[in-house]
Every structure is written in C-alpha cells, then in structure tokens.
C-alpha positions in Angstrom: 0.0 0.0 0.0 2.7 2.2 0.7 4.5 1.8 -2.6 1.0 2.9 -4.1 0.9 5.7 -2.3 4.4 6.5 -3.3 3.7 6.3 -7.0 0.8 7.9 -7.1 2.2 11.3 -5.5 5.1 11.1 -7.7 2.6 11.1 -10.4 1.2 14.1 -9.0 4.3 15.8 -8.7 5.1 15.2 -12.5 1.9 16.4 -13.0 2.8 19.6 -11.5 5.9 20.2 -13.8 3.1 20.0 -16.6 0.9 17.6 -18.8 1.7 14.0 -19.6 1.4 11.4 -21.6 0.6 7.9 -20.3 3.9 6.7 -21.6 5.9 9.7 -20.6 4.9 9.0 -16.7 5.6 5.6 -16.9 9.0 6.2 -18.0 9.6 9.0 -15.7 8.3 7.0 -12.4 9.8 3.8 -13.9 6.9 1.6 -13.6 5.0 0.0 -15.9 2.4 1.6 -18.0 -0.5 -0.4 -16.7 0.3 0.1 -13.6 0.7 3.6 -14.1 -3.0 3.9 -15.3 -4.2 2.0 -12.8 -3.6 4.6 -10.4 -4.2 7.1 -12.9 -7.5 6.2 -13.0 -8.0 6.1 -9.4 -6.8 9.6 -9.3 -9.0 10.7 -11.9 -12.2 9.7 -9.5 -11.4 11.3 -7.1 -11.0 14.4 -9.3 -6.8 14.8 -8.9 -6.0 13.8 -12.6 -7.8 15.1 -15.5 -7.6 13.6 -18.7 -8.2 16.0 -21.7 -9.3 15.1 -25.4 -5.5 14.1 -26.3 -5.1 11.4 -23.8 -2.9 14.3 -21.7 -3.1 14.0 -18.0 -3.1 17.2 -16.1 -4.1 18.0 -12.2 -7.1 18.1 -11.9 -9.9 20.4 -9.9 -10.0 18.2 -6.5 -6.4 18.9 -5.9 -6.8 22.6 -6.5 -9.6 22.4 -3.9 -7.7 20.6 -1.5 -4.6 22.9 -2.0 -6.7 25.9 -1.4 -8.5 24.2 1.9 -4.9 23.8 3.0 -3.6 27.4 2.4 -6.8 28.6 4.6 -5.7 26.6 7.3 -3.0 29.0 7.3 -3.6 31.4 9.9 -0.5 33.8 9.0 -1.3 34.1 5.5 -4.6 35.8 6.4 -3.5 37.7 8.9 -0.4 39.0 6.8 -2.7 39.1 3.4 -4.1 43.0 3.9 -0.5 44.3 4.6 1.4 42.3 1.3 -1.2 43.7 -0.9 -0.6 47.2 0.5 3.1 46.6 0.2 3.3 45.2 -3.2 0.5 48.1 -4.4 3.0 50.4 -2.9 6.5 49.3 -4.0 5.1 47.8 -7.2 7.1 44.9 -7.3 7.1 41.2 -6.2 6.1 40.3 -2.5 6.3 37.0 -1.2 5.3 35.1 2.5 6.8 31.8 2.8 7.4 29.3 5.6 9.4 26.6 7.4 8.1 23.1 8.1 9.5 19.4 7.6 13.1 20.9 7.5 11.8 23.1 4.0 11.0 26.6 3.2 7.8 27.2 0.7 6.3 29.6 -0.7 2.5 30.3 0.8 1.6 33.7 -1.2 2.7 35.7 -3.6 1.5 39.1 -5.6 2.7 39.8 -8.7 5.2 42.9 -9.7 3.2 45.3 -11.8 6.4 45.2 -14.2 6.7 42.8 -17.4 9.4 41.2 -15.7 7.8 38.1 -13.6 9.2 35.8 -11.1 9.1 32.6 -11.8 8.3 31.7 -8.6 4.7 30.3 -7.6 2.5 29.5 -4.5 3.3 26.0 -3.1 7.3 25.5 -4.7 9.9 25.3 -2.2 12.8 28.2 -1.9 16.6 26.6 -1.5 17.7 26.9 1.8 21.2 28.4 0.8 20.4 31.5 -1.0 17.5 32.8 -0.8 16.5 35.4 1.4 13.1 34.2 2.9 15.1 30.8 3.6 17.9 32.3 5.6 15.3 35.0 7.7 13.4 31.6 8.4 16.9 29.5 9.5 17.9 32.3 11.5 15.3 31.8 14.0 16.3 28.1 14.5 18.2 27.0 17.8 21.6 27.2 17.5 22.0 23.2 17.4 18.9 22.7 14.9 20.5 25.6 12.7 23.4 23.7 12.4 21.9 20.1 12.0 20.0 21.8 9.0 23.0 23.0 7.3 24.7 20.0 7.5 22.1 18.1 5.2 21.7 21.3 2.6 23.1 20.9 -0.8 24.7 23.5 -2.1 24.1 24.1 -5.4 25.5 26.9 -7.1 23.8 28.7 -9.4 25.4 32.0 -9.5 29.0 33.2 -8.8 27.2 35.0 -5.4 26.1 31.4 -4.2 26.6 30.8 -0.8 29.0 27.2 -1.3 29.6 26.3 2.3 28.0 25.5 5.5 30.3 27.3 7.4 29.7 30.8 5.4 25.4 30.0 5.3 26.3 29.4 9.1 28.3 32.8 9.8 25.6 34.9 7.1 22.6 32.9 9.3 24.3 34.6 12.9 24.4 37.8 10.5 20.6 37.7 10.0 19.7 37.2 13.4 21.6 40.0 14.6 20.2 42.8 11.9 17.0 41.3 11.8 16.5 41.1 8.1 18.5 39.0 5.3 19.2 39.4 1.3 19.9 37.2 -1.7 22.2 39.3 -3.8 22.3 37.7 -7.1 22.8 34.3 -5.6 19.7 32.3 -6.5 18.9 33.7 -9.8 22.0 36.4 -11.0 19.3 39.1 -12.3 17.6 39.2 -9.3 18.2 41.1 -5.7 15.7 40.2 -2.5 14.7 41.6 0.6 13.1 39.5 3.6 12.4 40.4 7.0 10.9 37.9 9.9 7.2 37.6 10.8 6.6 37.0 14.5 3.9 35.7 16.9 2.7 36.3 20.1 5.4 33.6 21.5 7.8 35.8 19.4 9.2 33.2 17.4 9.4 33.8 14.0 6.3 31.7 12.1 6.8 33.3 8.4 9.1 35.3 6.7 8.1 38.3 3.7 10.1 39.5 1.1 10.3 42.2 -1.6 12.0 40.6 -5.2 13.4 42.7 -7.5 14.7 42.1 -11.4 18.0 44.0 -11.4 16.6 45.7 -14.9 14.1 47.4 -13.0 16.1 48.4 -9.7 19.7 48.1 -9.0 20.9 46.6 -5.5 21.2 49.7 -4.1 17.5 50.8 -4.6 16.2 47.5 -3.7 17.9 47.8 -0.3 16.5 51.5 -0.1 13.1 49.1 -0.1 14.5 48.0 3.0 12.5 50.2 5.6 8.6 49.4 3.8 9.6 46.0 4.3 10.4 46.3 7.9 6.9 48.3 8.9 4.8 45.5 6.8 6.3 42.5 8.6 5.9 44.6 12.1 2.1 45.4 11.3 1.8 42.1 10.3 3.7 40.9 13.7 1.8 43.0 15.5 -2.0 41.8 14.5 -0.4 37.9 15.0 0.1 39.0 18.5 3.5 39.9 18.8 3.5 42.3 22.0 4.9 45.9 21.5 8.6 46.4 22.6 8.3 47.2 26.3 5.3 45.3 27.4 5.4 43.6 30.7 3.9 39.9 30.9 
C-alpha cells in the first residue's frame, strides 16, 4: 500500500511540472504503463487527474480544492494578506510570504510585480535553503543546534557566482541575519535578481513566516532594492503585531 501511495504522489508531482502522456509518466516514475493507469485512473475519481481530449493528463480540480482548503488553514497568510497587498501596491514589485516546516521553506503567497518582468516563482514550490532570502530570515530563528543540523544536510548548489558554497559561510551569514534582523539574496539564487526579507513573529515571538520584496535587477539596482528596506520592515511589524507579537516594552 505504501509503494502505491508512493507512485501515485510522484505522479502528481510530475503532473505539476506540466501535462503527460501515459507513456511519458511511466518512464519518468519507472513503472509499468499499466500500472501507471491503474492509479491514474484512481486519481482521476477522485477528481486529482484530469484527462483531456489528447489522452494528456493534467491535475485536476480536486487537488486545486484541497490545495486551497490547505492554504486557509493558514492562519498567517490571512492575517499578513491586507498588509502584502498594501506593500506590493505600494512598491510595485514582487512580495512574497513563505514558511518553514519538515526541514523546508515554501512559498505560501505571492503578488505579482506590476512590471513585465515576472518571477518565476509560484504558490506552493519550495525556496533553497542556501540563498534565498526568505530561507535564511526563516533559518535564523532556529536553535543554535537545529540551525546547524539543518545545514549540514543542505546541498549546495551553485547557481550563481554569489552562491553561498559552504556550511560554514550560510552558518556565519545565518548569525548575520539574526543580529540585523533582516537577510538578502544578492544575485545568488537567480543572477538578475536582488531580494529583501524580514521575519514575521507571533505572540510567542518566534518567527512563524518570513516576507520579502524581489526585484529584477533591470528594473532596480541593489542599491534601490535595499532602499526598499524600511517598507519592508513596517509590513512585517504590522503584520507581527495583528499575530500577537507584544509591542517592545510590554510587561507579561
């Protein structure tokens, strides 16, 4: 049973890098093609696969459902939605909340820059933990021992010549963020694009999401994309705040 189970979501993440054909999934999951539509077909009833005039699977409308049922079980994407918006209507460009669990950093909203120049992230796809800057405001917050046990098991891919290569510089950049409070992917993740991100806390304190302001380097250099610095700061405070972060200075 739990083989099936296996197949069947690697299925559905093939499915999510785009339509299929019967024989194209059973080569990529290595199994054989009845088997393969076996489960397709199960998925199919229960609305996950779709099946178009071509004999093309896609994902279908249950799994949209159920994806957006999860993302309203969100609590912090609710409460941070009002001030993103406001952010990205005000800065113009891409805004992003994302969050740790299972030892990963995903994406869990995202508005669009008003510039032609998009971002090919999307709602659901999980950032590196190396060099991105939502990934490292989000590491930051970890113990000092989980931090490092964390590290320890990223690969470091380099995709830029800005990528961070070593778990000894994320390590020493990671103590960086946690002192200044925000963190930045200069060119290291993609090498035309600079980021923002700044910590989302609350009412414990802890950090439970992480925003971010991305910026093609064709429609801001660095140095303006830093000067975005401060709008960044006041959204993730308001948004702190109304999760229950306490002001500075209260007394419990």
């Amino acid at each position: 049973m739990s083989q099936t189970v296996t197949r069947a979501l690697r299925l559905l993440a093939e499915l999510g890098e785009g339509e299929r054909s019967l024989d194209q999934l059973a080569e990529l999951i290595g199994v054989h093609k009845t088997t393969v539509l076996r489960l397709l077909q199960s998925l199919e009833e229960e609305r996950f696969v779709h099946r178009d005039a071509q004999y093309r699977y896609h994902l279908g409308a249950g799994l949209f459902a159920l994806s957006s049922l999860a993302l309203e079980q969100r609590g912090i994407r609710r409460t941070a939605a009002p001030h993103l918006a406001e952010l990205n209507a005000a800065t113009g460009q891409t805004v992003h909340l994302a969050a740790y669990e299972g030892g990963e950093v995903v994406y869990i909203d995202k508005y669009d820059s008003r510039h032609p120049v998009r971002m090919y992230s999307r709602i659901g796809l999980r950032a590196a933990l190396h060099n991105t800057a939502v990934a490292k405001v989000l590491l930051a917050d970890l113990s000092p021992v989980e931090r490092r046990r964390v590290v320890d098991g990223v690969e470091f891919t380099v995709h830029t010549p800005n990528t961070i290569t070593s778990p000894q510089a994320l390590l020493a950049e990671l103590d960086q963020v946690a002192v200044q409070g925000w963190a930045q992917d200069h060119a290291e993740h993609e090498a035309f694009i600079n980021c923002v991100a700044a910590p989302i806390r609350d009412v414990s304190g802890r950090v439970v999401a992480a925003a971010s302001i991305s910026v093609p380097d064709v429609v801001l250099p660095y140095e303006q994309v830093l000067e975005l610095l401060p709008q960044l700061l006041a959204c993730t405070r308001a948004i702190s705040a109304d999760a229950g972060l306490p002001a500075r200075g209260t007394v419990h």
